[in-house]
VEXLUMMI-294505 format. One line per 5 residues: number of its first residue (from 1); for each residue x, z, y of C-alpha. Coordinates in nm, 4 decimals. Each point is the difference from the previous one (the first is absolute). Layout:
N
NUM = X:Z:Y; ... $
//
This chain:
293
1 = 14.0564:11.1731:9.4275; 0.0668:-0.3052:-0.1949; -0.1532:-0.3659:0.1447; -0.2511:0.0163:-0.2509; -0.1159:0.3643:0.0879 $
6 = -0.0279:-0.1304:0.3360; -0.1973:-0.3266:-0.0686; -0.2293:0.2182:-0.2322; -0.1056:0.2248:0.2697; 0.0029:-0.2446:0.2826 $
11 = -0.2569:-0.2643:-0.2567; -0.2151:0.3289:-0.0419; -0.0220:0.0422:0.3643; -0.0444:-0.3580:0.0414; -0.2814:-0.0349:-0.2566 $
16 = -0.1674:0.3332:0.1294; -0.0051:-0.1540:0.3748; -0.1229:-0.3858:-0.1870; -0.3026:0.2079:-0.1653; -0.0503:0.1949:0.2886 $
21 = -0.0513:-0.3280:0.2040; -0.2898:-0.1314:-0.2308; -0.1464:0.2656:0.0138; -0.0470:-0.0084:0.3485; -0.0212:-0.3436:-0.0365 $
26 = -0.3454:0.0629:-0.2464; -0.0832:0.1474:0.3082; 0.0079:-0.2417:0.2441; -0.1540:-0.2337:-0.1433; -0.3553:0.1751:-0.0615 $
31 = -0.0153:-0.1121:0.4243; 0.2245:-0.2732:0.0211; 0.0193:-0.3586:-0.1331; 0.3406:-0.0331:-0.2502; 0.1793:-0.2052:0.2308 $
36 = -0.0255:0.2201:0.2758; 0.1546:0.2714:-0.2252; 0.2929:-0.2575:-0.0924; 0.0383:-0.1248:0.3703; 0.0967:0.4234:0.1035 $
41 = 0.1996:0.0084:-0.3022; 0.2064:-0.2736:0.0653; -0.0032:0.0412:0.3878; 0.2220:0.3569:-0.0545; 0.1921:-0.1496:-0.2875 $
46 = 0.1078:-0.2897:0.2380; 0.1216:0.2396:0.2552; 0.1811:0.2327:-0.2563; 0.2044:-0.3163:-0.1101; 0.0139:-0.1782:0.3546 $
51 = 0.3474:0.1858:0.0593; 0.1760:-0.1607:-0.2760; -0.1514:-0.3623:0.0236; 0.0854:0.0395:0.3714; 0.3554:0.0648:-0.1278 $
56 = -0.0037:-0.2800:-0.1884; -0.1659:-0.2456:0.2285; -0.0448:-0.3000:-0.0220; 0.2035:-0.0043:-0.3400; -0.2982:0.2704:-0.1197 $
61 = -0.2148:-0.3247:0.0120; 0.1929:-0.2908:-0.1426; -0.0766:-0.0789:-0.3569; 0.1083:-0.2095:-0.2625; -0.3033:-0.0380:-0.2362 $
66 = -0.2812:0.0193:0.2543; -0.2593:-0.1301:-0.2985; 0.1140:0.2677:-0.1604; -0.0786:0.2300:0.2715; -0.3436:-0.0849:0.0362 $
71 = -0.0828:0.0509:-0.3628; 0.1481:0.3107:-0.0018; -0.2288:0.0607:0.3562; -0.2881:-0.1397:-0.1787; 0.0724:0.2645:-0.2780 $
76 = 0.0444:0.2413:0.1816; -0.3575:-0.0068:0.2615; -0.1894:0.0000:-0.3095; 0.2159:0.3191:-0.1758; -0.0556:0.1965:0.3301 $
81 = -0.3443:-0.1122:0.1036; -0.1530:0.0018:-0.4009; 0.1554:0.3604:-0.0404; -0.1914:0.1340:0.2710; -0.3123:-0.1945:-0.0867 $
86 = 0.0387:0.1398:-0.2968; 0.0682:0.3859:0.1185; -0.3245:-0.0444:0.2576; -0.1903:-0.0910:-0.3642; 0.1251:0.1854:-0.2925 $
91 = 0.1209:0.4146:-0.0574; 0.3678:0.0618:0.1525; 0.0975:0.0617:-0.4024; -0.1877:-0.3182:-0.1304; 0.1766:-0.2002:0.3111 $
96 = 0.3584:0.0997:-0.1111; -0.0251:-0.0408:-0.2937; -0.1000:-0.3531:0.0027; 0.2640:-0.0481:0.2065; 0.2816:0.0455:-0.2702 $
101 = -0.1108:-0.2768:-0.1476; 0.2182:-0.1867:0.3040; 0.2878:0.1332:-0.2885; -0.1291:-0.2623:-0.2975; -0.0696:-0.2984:0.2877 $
106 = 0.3413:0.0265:0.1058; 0.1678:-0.0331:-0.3731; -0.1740:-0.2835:-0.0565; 0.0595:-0.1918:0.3612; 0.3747:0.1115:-0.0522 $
111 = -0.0082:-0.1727:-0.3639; -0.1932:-0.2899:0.1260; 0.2222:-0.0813:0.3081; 0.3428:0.2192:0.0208; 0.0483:-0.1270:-0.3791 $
116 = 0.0328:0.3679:-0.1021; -0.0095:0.0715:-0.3771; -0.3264:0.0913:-0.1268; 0.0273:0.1501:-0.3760; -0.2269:0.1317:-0.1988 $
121 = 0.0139:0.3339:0.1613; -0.1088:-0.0854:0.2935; -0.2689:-0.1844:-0.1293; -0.1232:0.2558:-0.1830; 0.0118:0.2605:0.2868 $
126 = -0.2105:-0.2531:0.2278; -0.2155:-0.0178:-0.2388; -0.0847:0.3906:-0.0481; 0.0438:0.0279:0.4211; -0.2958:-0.2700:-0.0095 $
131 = -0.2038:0.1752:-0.2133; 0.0340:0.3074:0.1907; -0.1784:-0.1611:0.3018; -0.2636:-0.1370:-0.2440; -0.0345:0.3467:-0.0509 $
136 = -0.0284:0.1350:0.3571; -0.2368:-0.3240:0.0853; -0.2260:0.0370:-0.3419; -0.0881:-0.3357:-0.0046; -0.4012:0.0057:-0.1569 $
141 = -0.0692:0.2880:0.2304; 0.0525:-0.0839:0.4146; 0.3048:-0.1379:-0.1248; 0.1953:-0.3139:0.1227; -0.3014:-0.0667:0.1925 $
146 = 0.0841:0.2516:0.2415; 0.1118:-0.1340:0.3418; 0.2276:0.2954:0.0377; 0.1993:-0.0355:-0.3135; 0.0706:-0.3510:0.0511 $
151 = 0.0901:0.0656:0.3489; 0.2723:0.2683:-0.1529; 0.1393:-0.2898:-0.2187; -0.0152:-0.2789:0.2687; 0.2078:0.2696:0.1605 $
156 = 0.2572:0.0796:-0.2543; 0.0735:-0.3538:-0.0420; 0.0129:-0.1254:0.3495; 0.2568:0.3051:0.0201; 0.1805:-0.0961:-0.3526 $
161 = 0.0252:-0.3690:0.1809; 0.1410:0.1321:0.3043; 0.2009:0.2419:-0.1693; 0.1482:-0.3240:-0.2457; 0.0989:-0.2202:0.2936 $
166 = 0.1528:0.3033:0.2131; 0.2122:-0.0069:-0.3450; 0.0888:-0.3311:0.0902; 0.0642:-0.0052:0.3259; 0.2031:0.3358:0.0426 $
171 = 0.2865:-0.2074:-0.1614; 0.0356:-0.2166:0.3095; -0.2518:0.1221:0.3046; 0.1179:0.3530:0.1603; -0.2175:0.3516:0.0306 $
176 = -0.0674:-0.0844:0.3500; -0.1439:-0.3432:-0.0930; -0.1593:0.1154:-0.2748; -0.1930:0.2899:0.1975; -0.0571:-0.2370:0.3114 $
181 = -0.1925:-0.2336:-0.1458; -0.2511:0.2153:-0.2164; -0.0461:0.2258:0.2627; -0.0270:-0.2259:0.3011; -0.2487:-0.3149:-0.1708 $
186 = -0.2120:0.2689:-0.2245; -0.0092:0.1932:0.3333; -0.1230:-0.3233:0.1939; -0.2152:-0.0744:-0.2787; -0.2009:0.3031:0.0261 $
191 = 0.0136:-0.0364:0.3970; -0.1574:-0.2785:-0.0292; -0.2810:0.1079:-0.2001; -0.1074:0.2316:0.3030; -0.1610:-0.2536:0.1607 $
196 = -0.2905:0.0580:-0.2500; 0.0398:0.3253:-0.1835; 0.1231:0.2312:0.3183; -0.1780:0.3369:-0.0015; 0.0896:0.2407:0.3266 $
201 = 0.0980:0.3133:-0.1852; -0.0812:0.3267:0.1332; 0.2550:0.2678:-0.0112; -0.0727:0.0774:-0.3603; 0.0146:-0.3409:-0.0618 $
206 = 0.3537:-0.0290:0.1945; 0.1817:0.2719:-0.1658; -0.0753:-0.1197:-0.3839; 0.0793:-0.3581:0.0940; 0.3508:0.1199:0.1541 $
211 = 0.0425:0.2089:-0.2751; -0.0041:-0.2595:-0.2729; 0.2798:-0.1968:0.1893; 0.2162:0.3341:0.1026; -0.0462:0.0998:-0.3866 $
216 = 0.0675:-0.3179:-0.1297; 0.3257:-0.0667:0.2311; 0.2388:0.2971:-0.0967; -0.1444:-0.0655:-0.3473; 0.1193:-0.2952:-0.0400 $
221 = 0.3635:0.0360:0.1873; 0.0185:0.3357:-0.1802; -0.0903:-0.2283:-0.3552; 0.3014:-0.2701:0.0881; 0.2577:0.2661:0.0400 $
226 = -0.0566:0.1332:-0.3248; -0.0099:-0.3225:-0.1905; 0.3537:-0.0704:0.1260; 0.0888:0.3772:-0.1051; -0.1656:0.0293:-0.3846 $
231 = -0.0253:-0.2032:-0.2676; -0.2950:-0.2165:-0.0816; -0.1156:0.1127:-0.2682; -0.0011:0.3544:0.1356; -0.1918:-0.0919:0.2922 $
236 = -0.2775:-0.1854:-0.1814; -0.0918:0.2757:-0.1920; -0.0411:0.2393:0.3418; -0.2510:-0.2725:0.1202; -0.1991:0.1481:-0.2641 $
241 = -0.0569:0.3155:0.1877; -0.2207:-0.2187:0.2011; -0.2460:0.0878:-0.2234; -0.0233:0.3914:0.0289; 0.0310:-0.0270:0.3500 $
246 = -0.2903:-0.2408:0.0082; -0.2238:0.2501:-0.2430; 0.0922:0.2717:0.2637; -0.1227:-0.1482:0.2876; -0.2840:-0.1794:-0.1460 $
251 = -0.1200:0.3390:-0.0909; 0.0949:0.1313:0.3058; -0.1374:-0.2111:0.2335; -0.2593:-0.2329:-0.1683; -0.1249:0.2681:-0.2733 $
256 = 0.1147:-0.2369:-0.2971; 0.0848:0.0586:-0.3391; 0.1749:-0.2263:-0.2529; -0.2169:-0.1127:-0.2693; 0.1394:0.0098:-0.3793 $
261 = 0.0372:-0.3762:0.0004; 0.1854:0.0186:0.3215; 0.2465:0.2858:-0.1361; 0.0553:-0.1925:-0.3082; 0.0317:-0.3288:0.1890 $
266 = 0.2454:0.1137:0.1886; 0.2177:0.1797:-0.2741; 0.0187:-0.3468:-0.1915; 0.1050:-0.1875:0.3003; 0.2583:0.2314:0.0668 $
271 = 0.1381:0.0088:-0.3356; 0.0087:-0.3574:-0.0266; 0.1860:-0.0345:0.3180; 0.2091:0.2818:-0.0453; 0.1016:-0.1874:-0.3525 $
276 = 0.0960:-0.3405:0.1800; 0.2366:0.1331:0.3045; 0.1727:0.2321:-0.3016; 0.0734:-0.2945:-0.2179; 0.1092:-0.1444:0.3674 $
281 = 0.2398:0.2858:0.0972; 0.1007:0.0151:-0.3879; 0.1111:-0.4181:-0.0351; 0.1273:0.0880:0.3810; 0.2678:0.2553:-0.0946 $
286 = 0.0510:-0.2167:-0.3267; 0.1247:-0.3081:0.1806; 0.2271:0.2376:0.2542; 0.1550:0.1336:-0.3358; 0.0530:-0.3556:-0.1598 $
291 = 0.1438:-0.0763:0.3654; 0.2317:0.2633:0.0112; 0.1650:-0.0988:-0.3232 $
//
């Protein structure tokens, strides 16, 4: 099996074990305040990744660019705690879909402060991904209005923030630094918050707050290996399977079905991102070429 055989089905599992975890994550939070949910999750990430910063120690925690650390920290609390704000608020599908939006903020923080060329194709395909969530939101009706879709925004561009300065920083800060210090401050964070939104779960309540963490964990271990197996552009597109796993269960489990404006929503933003990481992977293997002669 070839390395991109193996990151295909190893993103697949990844994704089904990420949707899997909202999910139970939608769950949770119909008892418990948001922050509790994130405290859990983070809790059993921390100890999933406590081995290798251990390792590391106390390198794992030195840093170079420690402002740019916290604004990739900052970033990242509000990706994580919006998302499942917004999962708590809007349909599994809806949720998800608003999500991929995180795909347009990103292009246009990279262009903005990597210096990355932004051409007309890329401005045209953030422009059809935007009106794709104008189309899931249908401003004029509930709308923008809607707590719960701009909670899913907040949260795909406090992730597209974090995810911009993680760009940054992987070229001089390690793995082990770079999981240390989202998983140990956004875990204190949410510790913190206990003091005031603590609810003693009962043994219902136990076993779907352990489960987002011990979903989310392999999920996102099992999600690292095969980015450094595939290519890019092969992997983004799987992430789109988020979405039928997401109708699935929200049908499932929460008796929800995907309204029109949803479906077609979604199959704009998709096509729009789809279009920018191909012209991505295409200028990619064009520059290799030019390099190899």
């Amino acid at each position: 099996m070839s390395d991109n055989s193996r990151a295909a089905l190893l993103a697949l599992i990844s994704v089904a074990l990420m949707s899997l975890a909202w999910a139970v994550t939608k769950a949770a939070v119909v008892e418990y305040h948001v922050l509790q949910v994130l405290f859990f999750r983070q809790a059993i990430v921390l100890s999933s990744t406590l081995p290798q910063i251990k390792r590391h120690f106390p390198e794992s925690l030195k840093t170079k660019q420690p402002l740019l650390h916290g604004l990739r920290l900052i970033g990242a609390f509000v990706g994580l705690s919006c998302s499942i704000w917004a999962v708590s608020l809007l349909p599994l599908t809806t949720a998800t879909t608003l999500g991929f939006s995180q795909t347009f903020f990103m292009a246009i923080l990279a262009a903005l402060f990597l210096s990355e060329h932004v051409g007309i194709h890329r401005i045209g395909a953030i422009t059809v991904g935007f009106i794709g969530v104008l189309i899931v939101v249908r401003p004029g009706g509930e709308g923008l209005a809607s707590i719960g879709v701009l909670a899913a925004i907040a949260g795909a561009l406090g992730a597209a923030v974090a995810f911009t300065c993680v760009k940054t920083l992987s070229q001089t800060e390690s793995t082990a630094t770079l999981l240390a210090y989202q998983t140990i401050v956004i875990g204190s964070v949410a510790a913190t918050s206990m003091l005031w939104f603590w609810k003693t779960p009962d043994l219902t309540g136990w076993l779907l707050l352990m489960s987002v963490g011990l979903l989310s964990a392999p999920a996102q271990w099992i999600g690292v290996t095969a980015v450094r197996l595939g290519e890019s552009s092969l992997l983004a597109n799987i992430q789109y399977s988020k979405l039928i796993y997401a109708g699935i269960l929200g049908y499932l489990f929460f008796n929800e079905v995907p309204d029109r404006f949803t479906v077609l929503g979604a199959c704009v933003i998709i096509a729009s991102a789809f279009y920018i990481f191909h012209r991505e992977a295409t200028r990619a293997r064009g520059e290799r070429v030019k390099t190899n002669y």
